[in-house]
C-alpha positions in Angstrom: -21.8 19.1 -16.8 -19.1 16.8 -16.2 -16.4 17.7 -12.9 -13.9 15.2 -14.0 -12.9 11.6 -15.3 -12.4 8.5 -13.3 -11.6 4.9 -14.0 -13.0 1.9 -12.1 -11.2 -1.2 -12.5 -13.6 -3.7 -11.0 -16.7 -1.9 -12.0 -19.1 -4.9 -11.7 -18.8 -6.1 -8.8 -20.9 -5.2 -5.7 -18.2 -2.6 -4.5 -17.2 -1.0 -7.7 -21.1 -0.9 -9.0 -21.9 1.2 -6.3 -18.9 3.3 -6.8 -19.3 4.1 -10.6 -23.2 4.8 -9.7 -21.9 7.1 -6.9 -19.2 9.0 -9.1 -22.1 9.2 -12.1 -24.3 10.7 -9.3 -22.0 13.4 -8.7 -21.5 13.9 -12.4 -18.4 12.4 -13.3 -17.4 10.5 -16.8 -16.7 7.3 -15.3 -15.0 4.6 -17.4 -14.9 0.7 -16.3 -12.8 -2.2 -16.7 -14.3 -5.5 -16.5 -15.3 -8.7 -17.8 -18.2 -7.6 -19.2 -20.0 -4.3 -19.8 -20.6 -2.2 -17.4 -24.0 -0.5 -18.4 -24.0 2.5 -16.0 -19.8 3.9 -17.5 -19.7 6.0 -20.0 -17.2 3.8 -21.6 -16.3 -0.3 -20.6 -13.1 -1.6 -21.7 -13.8 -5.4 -21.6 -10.4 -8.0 -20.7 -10.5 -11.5 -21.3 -10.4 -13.8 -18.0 -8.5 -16.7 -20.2 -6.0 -13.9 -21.8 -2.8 -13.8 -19.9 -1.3 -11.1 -17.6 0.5 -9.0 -20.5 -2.6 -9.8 -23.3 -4.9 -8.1 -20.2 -2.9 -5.3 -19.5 -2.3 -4.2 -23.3 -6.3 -4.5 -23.5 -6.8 -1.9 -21.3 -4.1 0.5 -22.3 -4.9 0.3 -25.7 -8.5 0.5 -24.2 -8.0 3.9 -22.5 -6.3 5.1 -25.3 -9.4 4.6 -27.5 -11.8 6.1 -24.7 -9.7 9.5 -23.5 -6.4 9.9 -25.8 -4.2 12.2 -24.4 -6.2 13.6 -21.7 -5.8 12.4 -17.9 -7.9 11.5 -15.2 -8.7 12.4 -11.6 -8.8 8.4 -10.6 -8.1 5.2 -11.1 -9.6 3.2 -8.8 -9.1 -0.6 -8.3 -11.6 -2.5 -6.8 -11.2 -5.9 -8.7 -10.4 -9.1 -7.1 -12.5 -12.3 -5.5 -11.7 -14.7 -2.6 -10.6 -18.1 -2.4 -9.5 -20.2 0.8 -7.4 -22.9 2.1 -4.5 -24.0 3.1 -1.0 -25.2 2.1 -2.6 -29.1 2.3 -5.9 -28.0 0.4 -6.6 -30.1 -2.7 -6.3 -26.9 -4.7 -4.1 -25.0 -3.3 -1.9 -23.6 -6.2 -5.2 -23.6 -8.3 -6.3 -21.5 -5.5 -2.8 -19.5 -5.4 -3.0 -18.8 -9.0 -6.5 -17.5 -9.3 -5.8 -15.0 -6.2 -2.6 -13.7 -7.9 -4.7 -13.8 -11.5 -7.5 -11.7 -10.0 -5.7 -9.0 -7.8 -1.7 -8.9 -8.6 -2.8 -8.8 -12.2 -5.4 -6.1 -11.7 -3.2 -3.6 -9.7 -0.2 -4.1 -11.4 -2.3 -2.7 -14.5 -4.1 -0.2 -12.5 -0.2 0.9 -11.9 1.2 1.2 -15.3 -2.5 2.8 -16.7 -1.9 5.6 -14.1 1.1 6.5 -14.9 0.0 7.1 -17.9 -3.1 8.7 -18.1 -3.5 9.9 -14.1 -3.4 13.7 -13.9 -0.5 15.3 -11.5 -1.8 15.4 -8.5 -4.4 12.2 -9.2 -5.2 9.6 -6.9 -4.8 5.5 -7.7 -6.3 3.2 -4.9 -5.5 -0.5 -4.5 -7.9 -3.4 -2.9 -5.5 -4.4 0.0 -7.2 -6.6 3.1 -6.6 -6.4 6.9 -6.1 -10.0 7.5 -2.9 -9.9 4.9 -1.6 -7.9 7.4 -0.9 -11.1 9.4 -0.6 -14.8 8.4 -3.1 -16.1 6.4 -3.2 -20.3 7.1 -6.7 -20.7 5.7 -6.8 -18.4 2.6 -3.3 -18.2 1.9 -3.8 -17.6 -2.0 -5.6 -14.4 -1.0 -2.8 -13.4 2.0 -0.3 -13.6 -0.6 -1.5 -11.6 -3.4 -3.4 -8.9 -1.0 0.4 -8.3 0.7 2.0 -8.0 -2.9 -0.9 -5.6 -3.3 0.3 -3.6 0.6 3.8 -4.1 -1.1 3.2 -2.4 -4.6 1.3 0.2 -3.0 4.5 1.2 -0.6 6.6 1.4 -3.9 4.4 3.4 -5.9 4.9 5.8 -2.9 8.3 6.3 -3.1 10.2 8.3 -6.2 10.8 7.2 -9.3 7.8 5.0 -9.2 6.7 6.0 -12.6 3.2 8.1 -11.2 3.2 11.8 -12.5 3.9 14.3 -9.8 2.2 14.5 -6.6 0.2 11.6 -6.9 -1.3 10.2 -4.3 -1.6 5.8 -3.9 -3.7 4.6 -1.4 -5.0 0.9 -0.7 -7.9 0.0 1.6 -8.0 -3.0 3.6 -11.1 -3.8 4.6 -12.2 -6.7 6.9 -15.5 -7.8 5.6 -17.1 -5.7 2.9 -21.6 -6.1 3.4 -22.2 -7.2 -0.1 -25.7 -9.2 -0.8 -23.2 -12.4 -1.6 -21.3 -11.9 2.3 -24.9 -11.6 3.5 -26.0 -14.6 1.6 -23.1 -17.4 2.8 -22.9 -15.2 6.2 -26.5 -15.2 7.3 -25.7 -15.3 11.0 -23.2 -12.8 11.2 -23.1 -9.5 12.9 -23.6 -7.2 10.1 -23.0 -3.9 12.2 -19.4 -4.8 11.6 -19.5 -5.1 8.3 -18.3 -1.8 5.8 -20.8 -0.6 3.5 -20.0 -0.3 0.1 -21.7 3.5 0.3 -19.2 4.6 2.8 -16.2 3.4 0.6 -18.2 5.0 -2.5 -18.2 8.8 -0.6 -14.2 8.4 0.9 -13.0 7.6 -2.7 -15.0 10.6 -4.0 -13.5 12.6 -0.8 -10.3 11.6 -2.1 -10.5 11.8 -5.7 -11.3 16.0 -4.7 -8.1 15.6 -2.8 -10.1 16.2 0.5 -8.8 14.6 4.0 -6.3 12.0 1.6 -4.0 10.0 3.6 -0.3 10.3 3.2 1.1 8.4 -0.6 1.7 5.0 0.3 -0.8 4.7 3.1 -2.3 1.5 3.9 -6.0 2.2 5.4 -7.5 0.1 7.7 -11.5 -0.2 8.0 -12.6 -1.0 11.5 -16.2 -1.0 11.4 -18.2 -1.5 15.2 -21.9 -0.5 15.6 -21.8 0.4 11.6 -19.7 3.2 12.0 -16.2 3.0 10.5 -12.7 4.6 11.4 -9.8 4.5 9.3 -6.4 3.6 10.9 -3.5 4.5 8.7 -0.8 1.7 8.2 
């Protein structure tokens, strides 16, 4: 029997894998947005990575029209995005720059106008915010820039009039370092008991898609992990 409908933008990577597994677990219709299919949704609505910003967005409206028509959904939860370093003097900086802004500010600006279309009153959208965006960013400063629009968007879809239905709740999490088999791989020799695990994040959006223990609208969450237990500090 399903309990309800969520979205996963971002549901092949190592994070949002987990969390559509997790939300089938707990037997919820889960539909993904990706590159490519997403075998464990119910339903994959597939964007182009060489189609602009506006060509991707009207693929996944016209996408969740297709898959849910007029009903809403408990959910939409964005976990898209990559990494990319350097610096102002880096060879490929604005290359850099532009793939950040491509794979995140894109993403979430989406997830933003899809939820306040098809996100029930009361519905939850989360946003992949980072920790270090908090601060300066001198050696990844592609990814500082689009994670703080990302801190910045999720502030104003907070306030009224930001276009989500009533009583919504916006949320992004900024983790430090997510423990993903490709951070384990080019991280080998780092202390993994401070690293977030991708099951915890799975169970708090769950939490929080039931509307249990959600931070205030707007907050920005904070994952400290220490001895591989993690506390939230609200931003």
């Amino acid at each position: 029997m399903v309990v309800g409908k969520v979205i996963i933008y971002g549901g092949r990577g190592a994070l949002g894998s987990n969390v559509v597994n997790y939300f089938k677990l707990h037997n919820y219709w889960v539909g993904a947005i990706d590159l490519a299919e997403v075998d464990q949704a119910d339903k994959t609505i597939i964007v182009s990575k060489d189609a602009d910003w506006s060509t991707q967005a009207a693929t996944v409206m016209t996408g969740l029209e297709e898959a849910i028509g007029e009903e809403k959904v408990d959910a939409i939860i964005n976990v898209a995005g990559g990494w990319a370093g350097g610096n102002a003097a880096h060879k490929d900086f604005l290359k850099n720059c532009e793939l950040m802004w491509s794979q995140s500010v894109w993403s979430s600006t989406i997830t933003a106008q899809a939820a306040a279309k098809y996100l029930k009153e009361g519905g939850f959208v989360t946003l992949p915010g980072a920790e270090p965006a908090l601060r300066g960013t001198p050696g990844m400063i592609g990814y500082g820039i689009a994670k703080a629009a990302i801190h910045q968007l999720t502030k104003s879809l907070a306030e009224e009039n930001s276009g989500l239905p009533s009583g919504a709740t916006a949320i992004a999490i900024l983790p430090i370092t997510l423990d993903t088999p490709m951070n384990r791989k080019w991280m080998a020799g780092a202390d993994f008991s401070t690293w977030t695990s991708l099951d915890f994040i799975a169970a708090l959006f769950l939490k929080w898609t039931k509307g249990n223990d959600r931070p205030k609208t707007g907050s920005l969450v904070k994952m400290i992990t220490k001895d591989n237990k993690t506390e939230l500090i609200m931003e």
